[in-house]
C-alpha positions in Angstrom: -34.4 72.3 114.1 -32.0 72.7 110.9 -31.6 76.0 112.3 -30.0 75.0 115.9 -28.1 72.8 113.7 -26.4 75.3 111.7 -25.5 77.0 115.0 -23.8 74.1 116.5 -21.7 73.9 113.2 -20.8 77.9 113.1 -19.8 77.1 116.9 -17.2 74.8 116.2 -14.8 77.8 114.7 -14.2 81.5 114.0 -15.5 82.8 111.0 -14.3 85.7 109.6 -16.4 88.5 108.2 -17.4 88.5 104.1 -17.1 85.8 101.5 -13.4 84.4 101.3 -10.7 86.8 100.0 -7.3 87.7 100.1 -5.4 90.8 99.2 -6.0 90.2 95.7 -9.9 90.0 95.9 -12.5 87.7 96.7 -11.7 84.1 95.7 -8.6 84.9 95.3 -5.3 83.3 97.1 -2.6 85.8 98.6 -0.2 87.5 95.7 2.8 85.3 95.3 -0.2 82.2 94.4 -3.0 84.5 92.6 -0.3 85.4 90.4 0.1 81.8 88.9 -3.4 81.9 87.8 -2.9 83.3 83.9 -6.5 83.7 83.5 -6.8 88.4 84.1 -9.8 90.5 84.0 -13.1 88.8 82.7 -11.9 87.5 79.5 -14.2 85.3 76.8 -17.6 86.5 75.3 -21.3 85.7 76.9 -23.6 85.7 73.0 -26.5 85.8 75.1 -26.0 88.4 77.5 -24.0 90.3 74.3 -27.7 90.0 72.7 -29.3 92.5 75.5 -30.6 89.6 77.9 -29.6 90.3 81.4 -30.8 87.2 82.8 -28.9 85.9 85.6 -30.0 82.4 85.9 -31.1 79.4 83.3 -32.9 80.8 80.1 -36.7 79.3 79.4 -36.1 76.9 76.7 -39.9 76.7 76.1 -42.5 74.5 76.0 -41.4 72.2 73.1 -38.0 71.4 74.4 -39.5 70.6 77.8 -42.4 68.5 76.3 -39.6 65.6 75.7 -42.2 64.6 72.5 -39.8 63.1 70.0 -43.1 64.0 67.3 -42.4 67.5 66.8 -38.1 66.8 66.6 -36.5 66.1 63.2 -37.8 63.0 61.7 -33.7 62.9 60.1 -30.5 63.6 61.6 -26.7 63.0 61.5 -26.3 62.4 65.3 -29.2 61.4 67.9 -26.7 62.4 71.2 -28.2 61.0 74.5 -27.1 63.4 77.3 -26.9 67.0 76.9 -24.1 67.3 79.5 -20.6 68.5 78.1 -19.6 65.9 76.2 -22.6 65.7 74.3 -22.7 69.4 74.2 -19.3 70.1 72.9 -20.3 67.4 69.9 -23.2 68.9 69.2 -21.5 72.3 68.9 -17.9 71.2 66.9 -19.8 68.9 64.6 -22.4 72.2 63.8 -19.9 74.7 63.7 -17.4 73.1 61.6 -19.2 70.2 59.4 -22.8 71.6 59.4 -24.5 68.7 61.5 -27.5 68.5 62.6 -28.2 66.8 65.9 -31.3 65.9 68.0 -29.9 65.9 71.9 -32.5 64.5 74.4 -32.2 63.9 78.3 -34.6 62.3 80.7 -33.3 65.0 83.1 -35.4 68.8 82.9 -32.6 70.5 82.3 -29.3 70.8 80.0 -25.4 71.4 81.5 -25.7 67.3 83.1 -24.0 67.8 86.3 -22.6 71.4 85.6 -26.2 72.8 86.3 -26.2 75.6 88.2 -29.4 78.2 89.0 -30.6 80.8 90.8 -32.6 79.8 94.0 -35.5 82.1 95.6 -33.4 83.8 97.6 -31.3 85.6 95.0 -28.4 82.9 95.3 -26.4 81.3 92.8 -26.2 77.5 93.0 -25.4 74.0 91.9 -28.0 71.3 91.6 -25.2 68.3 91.6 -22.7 69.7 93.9 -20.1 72.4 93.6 -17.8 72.9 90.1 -14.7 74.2 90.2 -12.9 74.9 86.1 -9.5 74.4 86.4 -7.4 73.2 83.2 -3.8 72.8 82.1 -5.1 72.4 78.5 -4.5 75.6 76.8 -6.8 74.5 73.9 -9.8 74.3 76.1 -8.9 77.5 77.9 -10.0 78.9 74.4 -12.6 76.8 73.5 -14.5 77.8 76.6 -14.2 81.7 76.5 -16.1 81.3 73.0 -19.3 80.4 75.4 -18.9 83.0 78.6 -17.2 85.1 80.3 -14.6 84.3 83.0 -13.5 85.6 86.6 -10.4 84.0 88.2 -10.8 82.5 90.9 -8.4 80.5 93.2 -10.3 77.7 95.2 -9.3 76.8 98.3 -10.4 74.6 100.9 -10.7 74.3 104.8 -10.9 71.2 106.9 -12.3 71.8 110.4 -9.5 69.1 111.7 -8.6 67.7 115.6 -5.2 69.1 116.7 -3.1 67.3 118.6 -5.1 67.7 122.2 -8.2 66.9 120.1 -9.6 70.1 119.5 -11.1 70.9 116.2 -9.4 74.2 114.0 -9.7 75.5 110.8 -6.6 74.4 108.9 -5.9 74.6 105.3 -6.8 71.6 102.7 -4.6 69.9 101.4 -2.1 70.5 104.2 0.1 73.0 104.1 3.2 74.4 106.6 0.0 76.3 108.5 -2.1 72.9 108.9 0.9 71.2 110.2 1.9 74.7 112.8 -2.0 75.6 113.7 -2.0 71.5 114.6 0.5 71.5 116.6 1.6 68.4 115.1 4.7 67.0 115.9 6.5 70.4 116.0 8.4 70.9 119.2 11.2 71.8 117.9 8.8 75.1 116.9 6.4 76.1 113.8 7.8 75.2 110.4 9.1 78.2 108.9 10.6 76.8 104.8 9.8 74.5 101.9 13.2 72.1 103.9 11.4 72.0 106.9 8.2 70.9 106.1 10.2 68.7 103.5 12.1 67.3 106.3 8.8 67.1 108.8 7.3 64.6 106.0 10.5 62.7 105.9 10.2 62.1 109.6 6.8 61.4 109.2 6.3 58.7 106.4 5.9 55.0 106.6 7.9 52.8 104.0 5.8 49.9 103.0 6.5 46.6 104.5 6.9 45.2 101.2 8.7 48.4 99.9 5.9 49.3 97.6 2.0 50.6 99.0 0.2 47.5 98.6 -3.0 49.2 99.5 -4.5 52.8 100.5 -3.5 52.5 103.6 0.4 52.0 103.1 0.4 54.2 100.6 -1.2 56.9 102.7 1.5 56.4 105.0 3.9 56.5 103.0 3.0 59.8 101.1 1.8 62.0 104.5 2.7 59.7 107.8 0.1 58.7 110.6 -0.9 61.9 111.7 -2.2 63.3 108.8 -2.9 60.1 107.6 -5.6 59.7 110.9 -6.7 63.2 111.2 -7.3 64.1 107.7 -7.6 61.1 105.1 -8.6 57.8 106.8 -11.9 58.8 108.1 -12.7 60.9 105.1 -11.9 58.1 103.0 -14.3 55.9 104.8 -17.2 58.2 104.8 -16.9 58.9 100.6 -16.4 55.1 99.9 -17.8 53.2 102.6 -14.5 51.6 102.8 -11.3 52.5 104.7 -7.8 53.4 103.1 -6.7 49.9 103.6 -9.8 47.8 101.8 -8.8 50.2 98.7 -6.8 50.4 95.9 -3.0 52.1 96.7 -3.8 54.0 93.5 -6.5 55.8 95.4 -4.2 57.6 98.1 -0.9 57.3 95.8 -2.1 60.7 94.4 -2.1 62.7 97.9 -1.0 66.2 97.6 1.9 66.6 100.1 2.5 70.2 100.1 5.9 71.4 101.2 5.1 75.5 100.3 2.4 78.1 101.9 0.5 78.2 98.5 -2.9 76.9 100.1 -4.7 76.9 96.7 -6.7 73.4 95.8 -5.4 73.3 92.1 -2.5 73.8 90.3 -3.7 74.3 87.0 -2.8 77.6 85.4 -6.3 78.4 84.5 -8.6 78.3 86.7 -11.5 80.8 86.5 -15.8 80.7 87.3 -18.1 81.6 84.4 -19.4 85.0 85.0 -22.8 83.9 84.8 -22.8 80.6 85.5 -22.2 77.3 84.0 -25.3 77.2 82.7 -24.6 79.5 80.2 -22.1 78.0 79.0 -24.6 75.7 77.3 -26.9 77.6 76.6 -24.4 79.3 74.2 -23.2 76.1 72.7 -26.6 74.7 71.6 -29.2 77.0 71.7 -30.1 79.6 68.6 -28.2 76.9 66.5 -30.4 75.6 63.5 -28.5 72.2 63.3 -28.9 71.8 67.0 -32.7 70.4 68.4 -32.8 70.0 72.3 -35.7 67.4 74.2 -35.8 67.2 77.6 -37.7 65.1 80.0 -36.9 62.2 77.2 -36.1 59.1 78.2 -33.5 57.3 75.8 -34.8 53.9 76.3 -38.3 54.6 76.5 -38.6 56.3 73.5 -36.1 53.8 71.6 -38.7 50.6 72.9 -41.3 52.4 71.7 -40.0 53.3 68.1 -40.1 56.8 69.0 -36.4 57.4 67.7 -35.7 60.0 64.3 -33.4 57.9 61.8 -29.6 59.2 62.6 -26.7 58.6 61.1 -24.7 58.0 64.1 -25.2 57.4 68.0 -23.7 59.4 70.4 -24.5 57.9 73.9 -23.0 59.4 77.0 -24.8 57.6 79.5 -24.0 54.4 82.1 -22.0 52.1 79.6 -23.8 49.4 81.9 -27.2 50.6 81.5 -26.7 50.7 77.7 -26.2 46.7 78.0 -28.7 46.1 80.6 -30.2 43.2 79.3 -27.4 41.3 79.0 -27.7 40.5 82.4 -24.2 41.6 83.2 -23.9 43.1 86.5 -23.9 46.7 87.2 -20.7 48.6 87.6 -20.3 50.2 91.1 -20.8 54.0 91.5 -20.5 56.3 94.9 -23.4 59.2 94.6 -23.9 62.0 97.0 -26.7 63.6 99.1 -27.2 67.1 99.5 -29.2 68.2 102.4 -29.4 72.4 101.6 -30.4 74.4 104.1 -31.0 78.3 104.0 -29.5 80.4 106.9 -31.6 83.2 107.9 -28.6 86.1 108.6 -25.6 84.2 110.2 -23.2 86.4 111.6 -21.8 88.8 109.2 -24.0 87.3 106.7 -21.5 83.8 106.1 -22.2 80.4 107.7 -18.2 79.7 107.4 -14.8 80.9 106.0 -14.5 79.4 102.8 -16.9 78.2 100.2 -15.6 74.8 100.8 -15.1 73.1 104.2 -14.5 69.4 104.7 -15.4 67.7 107.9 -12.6 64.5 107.9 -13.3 63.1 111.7 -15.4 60.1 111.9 -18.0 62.1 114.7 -19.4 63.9 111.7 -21.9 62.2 109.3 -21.3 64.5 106.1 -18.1 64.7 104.2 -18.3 68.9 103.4 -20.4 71.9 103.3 -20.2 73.8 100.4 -21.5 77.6 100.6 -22.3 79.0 97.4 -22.5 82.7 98.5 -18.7 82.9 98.4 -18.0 82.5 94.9 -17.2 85.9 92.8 -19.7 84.9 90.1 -23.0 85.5 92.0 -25.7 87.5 91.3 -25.3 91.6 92.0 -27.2 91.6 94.6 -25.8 89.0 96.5 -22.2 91.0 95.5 -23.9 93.8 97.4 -24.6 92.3 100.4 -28.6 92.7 99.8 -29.2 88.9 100.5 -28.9 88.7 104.5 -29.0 84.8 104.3 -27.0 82.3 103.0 -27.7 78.6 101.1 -25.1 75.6 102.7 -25.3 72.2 101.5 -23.7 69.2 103.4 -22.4 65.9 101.1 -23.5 62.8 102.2 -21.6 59.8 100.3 -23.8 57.1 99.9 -24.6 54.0 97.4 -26.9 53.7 94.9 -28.9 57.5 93.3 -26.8 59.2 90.5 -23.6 58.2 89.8 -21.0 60.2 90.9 -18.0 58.2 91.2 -16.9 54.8 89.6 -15.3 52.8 92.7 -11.5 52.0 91.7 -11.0 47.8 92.6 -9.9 45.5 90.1 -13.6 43.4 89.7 -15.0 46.8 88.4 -11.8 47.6 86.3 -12.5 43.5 85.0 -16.3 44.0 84.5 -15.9 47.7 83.0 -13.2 46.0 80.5 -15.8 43.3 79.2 -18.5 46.3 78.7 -15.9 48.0 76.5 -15.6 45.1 75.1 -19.1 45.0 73.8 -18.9 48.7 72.8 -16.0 48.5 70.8 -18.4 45.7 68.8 -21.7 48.1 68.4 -22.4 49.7 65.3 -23.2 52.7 64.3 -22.7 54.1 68.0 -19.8 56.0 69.6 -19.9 56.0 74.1 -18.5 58.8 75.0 -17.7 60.9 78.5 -17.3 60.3 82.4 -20.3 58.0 82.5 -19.6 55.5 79.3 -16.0 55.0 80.0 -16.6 54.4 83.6 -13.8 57.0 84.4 -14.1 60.0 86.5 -13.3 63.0 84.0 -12.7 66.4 86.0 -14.7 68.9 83.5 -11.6 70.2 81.3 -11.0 66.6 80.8 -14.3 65.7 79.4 -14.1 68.7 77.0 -10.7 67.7 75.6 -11.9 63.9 75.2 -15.1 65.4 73.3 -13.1 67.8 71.4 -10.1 65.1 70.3 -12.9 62.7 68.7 -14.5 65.5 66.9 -11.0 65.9 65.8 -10.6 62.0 64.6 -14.3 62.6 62.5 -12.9 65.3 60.9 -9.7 63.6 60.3 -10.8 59.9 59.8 -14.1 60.0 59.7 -14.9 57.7 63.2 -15.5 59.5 66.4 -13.6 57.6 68.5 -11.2 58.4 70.9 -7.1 59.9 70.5 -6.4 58.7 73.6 -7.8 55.9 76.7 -9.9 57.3 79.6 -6.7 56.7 81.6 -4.2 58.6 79.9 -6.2 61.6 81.2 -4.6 61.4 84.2 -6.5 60.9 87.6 -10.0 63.5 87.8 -10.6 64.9 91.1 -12.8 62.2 92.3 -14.6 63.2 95.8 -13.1 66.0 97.5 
């Protein structure tokens, strides 16, 4: 049955032979775009595979790591960091590197990276455990930091949308819209296909919806007002409704303020000028920050809690938590904050056609007759294994994103009564000694991963500097993440 399922998808469209390429290469976009990405050749340095081992997916990190048993760690340390995702990680590594710390990092999951995991499945294929990750930075400074812990391949992501036209039927068009989503449509364009940056400039014109009041006074009018109604319906209102269980107009205007409304041809997700895959993974990454580091001791399969009711804890000199700010405070009988998660139903596709399920590695299903939000299929990517490179592994791993409440949290849910509740947690925080909450998770703030590794990087900075690890700047003056895409 998940076979015939698969079918019916790969029906709905054309898909073109190979992983997704351009001109320039696979993952690449055409010339006049790939040429804005600054990141060339494979730049940065893998320690591990520099040290002869040729592994391809996760490392063994050995019994003793995965025991999660607190009795053989440190009995002493500077910082006790719960979470070994990347801010914990980069913490770990800066306050090692540069001020000889020693830190004991637990997490109750079985695994380091947090939700940068990736790993190699039976198959041969590389993929992630928590959804797919795209690097992309404007931050020159963590450009560099990062290429001290792997190798890099440029790579351009772009998305497709399998969206109605205007008799109904469902193409492939470009995400976020471009001059081709608006032509291959057929949307509003009688006076024939749009041709320049003016006349897709003067299409939107046409198109948008001033506000009633003059200014969006929810998701909805803004919407409107940044893409008009038929974008707005075909592309963004449904979608929004299947991520957050609410539509356009029961949200925030902040929410679909930030729109892309693309007036050019360049069809590439980001802008960033870096934006590259780790050679071998993400993974690695972390296992080149923390592991073979004498300051740095790793338990996994260690619950935070648990072990601190049950006095299991090594004396530390500081706290570094990067977990649920509202689980932290649990029994203060404060309500929980509100999170979106995701489900991933993976499926393995014995040989499709030319060996691909669909065109891109990313392909969004926006209409409201579709239960899943995406399909994400990892064997287009530049940075798998060889053998998938070679075309040796005849199948192919999809996964489609379900948006649903309650599981991991994903995404905090932007309405003021969060915002309000989130505030009084802070609050509390602020007031706790001896402990420092830090990342996506404790400041209740989507952080796209660049973001999460300057925020990590600028409190190391204020430790060195002042002594306090504690933020430069608010969650918020990060700018919006990427939230559910």
């Amino acid at each position: 049955p998940r076979l015939v399922s698969a079918a019916k998808d790969l029906d709905s469209a054309k898909m073109p032979a190979g992983p997704f390429a351009s001109t320039v290469g696979v993952g690449r976009a055409e010339p006049q775009w790939a040429e804005l990405n600054r990141v060339g050749g494979q730049p940065g340095k893998d320690g591990v595979h520099a040290a002869g081992d040729k592994t391809e997916g996760p490392l063994d990190l050995g019994e003793t790591v995965m025991s999660g048993d607190l009795g053989t760690a440190p009995k002493k340390v500077d910082l006790l960091i719960v979470g070994a995702g990347l801010s914990g990680a980069v913490l770990a590594e800066r306050c090692s590197k540069e001020l000889g710390l020693t830190s004991l990092v637990i997490d109750k999951r079985d695994h380091i990276g947090g939700n940068c995991y990736d790993y190699i499945d039976e198959h041969g294929i590389r993929a992630s455990k928590y959804g797919a990750h795209l690097f992309h930075t404007k931050f020159e400074r963590v450009w560099e930091y990062v290429q001290n812990f792997s190798e890099w391949i440029p790579f351009d992501h772009r998305v497709r949308g399998m969206v109605p036209d205007a008799d109904g039927a469902k193409q492939l068009v470009p995400i976020p819209p471009t001059q081709e989503t608006v032509n291959a449509l057929r949307l509003d364009v009688a006076s024939g296909p749009i041709s320049s940056e003016e006349g897709m400039q003067a299409w939107y014109d046409r198109q948008r919806v001033t506000p009633p009041s003059g200014e969006p006074a929810n998701g909805e009018e803004a919407a409107l007002s940044r893409v008009g109604p038929l974008l707005y319906e075909r592309v963004f209102k449904h979608y929004t409704k299947k991520q957050w269980d609410k539509y356009p107009a029961e949200l925030d205007a902040s929410v679909l303020m930030r729109l892309p409304c693309r007036t050019s041809t360049d069809d590439r997700y980001f802008s960033d000028p870096w934006q590259a895959l780790p050679a071998r993974g993400y993974t690695r990454i972390f296992e080149n920050m923390l592991l073979g580091d004498p300051n740095i001791t790793i338990r996994l399969n260690c619950d935070f809690f648990k072990a601190r009711e049950a006095g299991l804890l090594p004396e530390h000199g500081l706290l570094v938590y990067t977990g649920q700010i509202d689980t932290y405070y649990s029994a203060q009988g404060m309500p929980p904050l509100e999170y979106r998660s995701l489900r991933f139903e993976e499926e393995y596709v014995e040989e499709p056609p030319e060996g691909f399920f669909q065109e891109a590695m990313v392909v969004n299903h926006p209409s409201p007759d579709v239960p899943f939000t995406r399909i994400v299929e990892y064997k287009h990517v530049p940075n798998q294994p060889q053998a998938v490179k070679e075309g040796k592994v005849k199948g192919t791993l999809i996964a489609r994103e379900y948006s649903k409440a309650g599981g991991e949290p994903y995404y905090p849910v932007p309405n003021p009564a969060n915002r309000e509740l989130y505030d009084k947690y802070a609050a509390l925080a602020a007031k706790e000694p001896g402990v420092a909450f830090v990342g996506r998770l404790a400041s209740y703030k989507y952080f796209n991963m660049d973001q999460a590794i300057l925020n990590a990087l600028e409190m190391f900075d204020n430790l060195k500097e002042h002594g306090k690890l504690e933020p430069k700047r608010r969650p918020e003056d990060f700018g919006p993440g990427d939230g559910p895409k």
